[in-house]
C-alpha positions in Angstrom: -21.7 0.0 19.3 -19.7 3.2 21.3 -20.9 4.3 24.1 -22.4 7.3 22.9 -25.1 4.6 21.2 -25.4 2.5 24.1 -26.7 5.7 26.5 -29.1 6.4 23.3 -30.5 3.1 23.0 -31.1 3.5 26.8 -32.5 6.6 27.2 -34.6 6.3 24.4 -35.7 2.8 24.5 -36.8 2.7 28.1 -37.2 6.6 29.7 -37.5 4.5 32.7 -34.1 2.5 32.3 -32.4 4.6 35.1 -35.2 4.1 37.7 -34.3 0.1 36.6 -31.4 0.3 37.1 -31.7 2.0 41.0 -34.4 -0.2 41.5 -31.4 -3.2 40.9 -30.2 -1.9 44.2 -33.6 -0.8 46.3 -35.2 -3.4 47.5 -38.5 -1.2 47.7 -39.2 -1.7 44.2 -41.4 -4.3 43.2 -41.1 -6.9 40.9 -43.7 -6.2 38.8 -42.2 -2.5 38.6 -38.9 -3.4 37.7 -40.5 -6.0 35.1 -42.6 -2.2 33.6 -39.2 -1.0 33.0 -37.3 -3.4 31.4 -40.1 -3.2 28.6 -38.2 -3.2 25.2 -37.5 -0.2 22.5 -40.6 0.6 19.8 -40.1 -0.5 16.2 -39.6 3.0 15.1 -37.1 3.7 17.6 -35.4 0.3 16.7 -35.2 1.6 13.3 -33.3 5.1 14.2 -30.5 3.1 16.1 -30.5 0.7 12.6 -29.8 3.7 11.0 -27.5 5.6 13.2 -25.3 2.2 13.1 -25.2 2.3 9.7 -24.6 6.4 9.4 -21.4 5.0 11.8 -20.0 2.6 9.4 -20.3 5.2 6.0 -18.6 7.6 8.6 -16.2 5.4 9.1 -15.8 4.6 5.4 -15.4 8.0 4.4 -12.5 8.7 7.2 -10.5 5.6 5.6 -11.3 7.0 2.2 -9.9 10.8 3.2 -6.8 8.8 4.9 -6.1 6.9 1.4 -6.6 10.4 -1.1 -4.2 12.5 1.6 -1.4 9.4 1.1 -2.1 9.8 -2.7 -1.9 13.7 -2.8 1.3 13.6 -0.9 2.5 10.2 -3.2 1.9 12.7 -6.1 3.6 16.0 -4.6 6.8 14.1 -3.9 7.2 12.4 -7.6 6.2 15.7 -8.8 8.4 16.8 -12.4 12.1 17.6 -10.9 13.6 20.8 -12.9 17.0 20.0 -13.6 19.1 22.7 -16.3 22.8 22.9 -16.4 25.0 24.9 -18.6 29.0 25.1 -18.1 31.7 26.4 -20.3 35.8 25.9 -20.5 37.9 28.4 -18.6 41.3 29.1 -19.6 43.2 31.6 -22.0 44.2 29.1 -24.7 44.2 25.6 -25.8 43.6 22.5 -23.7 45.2 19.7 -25.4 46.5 17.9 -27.2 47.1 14.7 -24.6 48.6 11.7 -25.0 44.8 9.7 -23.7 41.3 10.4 -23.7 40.8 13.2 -21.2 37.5 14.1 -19.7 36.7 17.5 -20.1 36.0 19.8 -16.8 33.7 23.1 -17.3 34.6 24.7 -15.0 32.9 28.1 -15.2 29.2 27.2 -14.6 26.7 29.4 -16.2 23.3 27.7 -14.4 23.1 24.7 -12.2 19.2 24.2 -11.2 19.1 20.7 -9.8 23.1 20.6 -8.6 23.2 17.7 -10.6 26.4 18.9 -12.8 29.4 18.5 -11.0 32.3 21.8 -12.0 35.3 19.7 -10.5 34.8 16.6 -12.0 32.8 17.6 -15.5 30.1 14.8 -14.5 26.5 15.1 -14.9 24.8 12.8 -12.3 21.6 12.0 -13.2 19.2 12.7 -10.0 16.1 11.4 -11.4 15.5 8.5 -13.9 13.8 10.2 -17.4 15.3 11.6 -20.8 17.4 14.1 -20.7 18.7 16.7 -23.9 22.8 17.3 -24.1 24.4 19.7 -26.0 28.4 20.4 -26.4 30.0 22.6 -28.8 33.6 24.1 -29.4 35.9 26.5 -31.3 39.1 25.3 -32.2 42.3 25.9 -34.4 42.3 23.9 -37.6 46.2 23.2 -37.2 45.1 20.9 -34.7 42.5 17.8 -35.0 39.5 18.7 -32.8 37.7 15.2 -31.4 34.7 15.2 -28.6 32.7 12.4 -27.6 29.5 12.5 -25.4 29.8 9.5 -23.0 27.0 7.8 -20.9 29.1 5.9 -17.9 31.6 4.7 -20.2 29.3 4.3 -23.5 30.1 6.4 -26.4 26.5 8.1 -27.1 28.1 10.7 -30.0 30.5 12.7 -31.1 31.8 15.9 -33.1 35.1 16.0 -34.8 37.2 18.4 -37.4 40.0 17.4 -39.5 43.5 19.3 -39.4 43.8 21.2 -42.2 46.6 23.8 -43.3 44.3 26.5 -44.6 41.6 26.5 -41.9 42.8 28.9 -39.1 40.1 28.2 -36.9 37.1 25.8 -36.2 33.5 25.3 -34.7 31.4 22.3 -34.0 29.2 20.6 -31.8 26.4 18.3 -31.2 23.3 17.4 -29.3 21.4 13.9 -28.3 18.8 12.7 -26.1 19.5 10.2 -23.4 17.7 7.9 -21.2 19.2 8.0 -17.7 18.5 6.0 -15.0 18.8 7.8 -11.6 22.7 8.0 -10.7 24.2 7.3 -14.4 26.3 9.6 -15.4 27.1 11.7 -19.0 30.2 14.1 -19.6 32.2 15.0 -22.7 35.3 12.6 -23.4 38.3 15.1 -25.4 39.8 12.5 -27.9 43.6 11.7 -27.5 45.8 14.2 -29.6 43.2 16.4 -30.1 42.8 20.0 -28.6 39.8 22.6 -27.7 39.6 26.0 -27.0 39.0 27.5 -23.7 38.1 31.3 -24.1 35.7 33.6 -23.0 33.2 30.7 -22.7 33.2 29.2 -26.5 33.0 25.8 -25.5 30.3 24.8 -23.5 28.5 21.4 -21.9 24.8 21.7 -21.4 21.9 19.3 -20.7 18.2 19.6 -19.2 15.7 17.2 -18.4 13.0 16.3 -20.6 10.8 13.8 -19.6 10.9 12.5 -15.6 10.1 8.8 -15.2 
């Protein structure tokens, strides 16, 4: 019981509590008045301060109950759906490739980043949230040359798109798409096959993802 409860169960109990209490100290006073005022509270009054008590607890109930839906509303607000787009195309005037290795493919030009989760020096994709996410890649290319790109999770081939050489094809275009489960921090680019080429110009290859599904 607070203090606030204690002066009410005085006050009202006993209107004559405070003349006790000086009397503690006055010698004046009788016995038989100080024994008048220490009479005790009415039923009905013993009742209200039942009550009040118990008012205190639910009040106190409903203060740890606000505490725990504020935690869960800002719980919810910060796992809320992360937008992450990216799109990215090949810059250059010609061919890139053939190589003697596999070569990882940098898009350089970046057509939309929301998220910064595509990296334009490196050609990664880092994954900032663990969900499913939806890649795209597609190319033009000359047919006098084999034309070979793999989509690659870390270092696991995922798929692929590929054109023959050929001597009466002058030119080529492919591509494909997949979805992919990333955990947060795994990483997905576009692998260009060893002795195989891709064009670079006026953004006809590109490397594009979003995410799908967060969680």
């Amino acid at each position: 019981m607070n203090r606030a409860m204690v002066l009410v169960f005085l006050l009202f109990c006993n209107p004559g509590i405070v003349q006790f209490l000086l009397a503690e100290d006055n010698p004046i006073v009788t016995e038989t008045e100080k024994t008048q005022t220490q009479s005790g509270c009415s039923p009905d009054m013993q009742n209200v301060l039942t009550e009040l008590g118990a008012m205190r607890e639910k009040v106190g109930a409903l203060e740890n109950r606000l505490k725990e839906a504020e935690k869960h509303i800002e719980e919810t607000k910060s796992k809320e759906r992360k937008r992450v787009i990216f799109s990215a195309a090949l810059e250059g005037s010609g061919s890139i490739g053939p190589f003697t290795t596999d070569t990882t493919l940098i898009y350089k030009k970046v057509l939309i980043n929301i998220g910064n989760a595509y990296n334009q020096y490196t050609g990664i994709f880092t994954a900032p949230v663990t969900g499913v996410y939806y890649f795209t890649f597609f190319y033009h290319s000359g047919g006098s040359k084999r034309t070979s790109l793999s989509l690659i999770k870390n270092d696991q081939f995922v798929t692929m798109t590929y054109d023959h050489q050929t001597s009466h094809d002058g030119a080529d275009n492919g591509g494909n798409a997949a979805f992919v489960q990333l955990q947060e921090g795994e990483q997905v680019f576009v692998r260009l096959g060893a002795d195989t080429h891709v064009w670079s110009t006026s953004n006809i290859s590109t490397f594009s993802g979003f995410l799908v599904s967060q969680g």
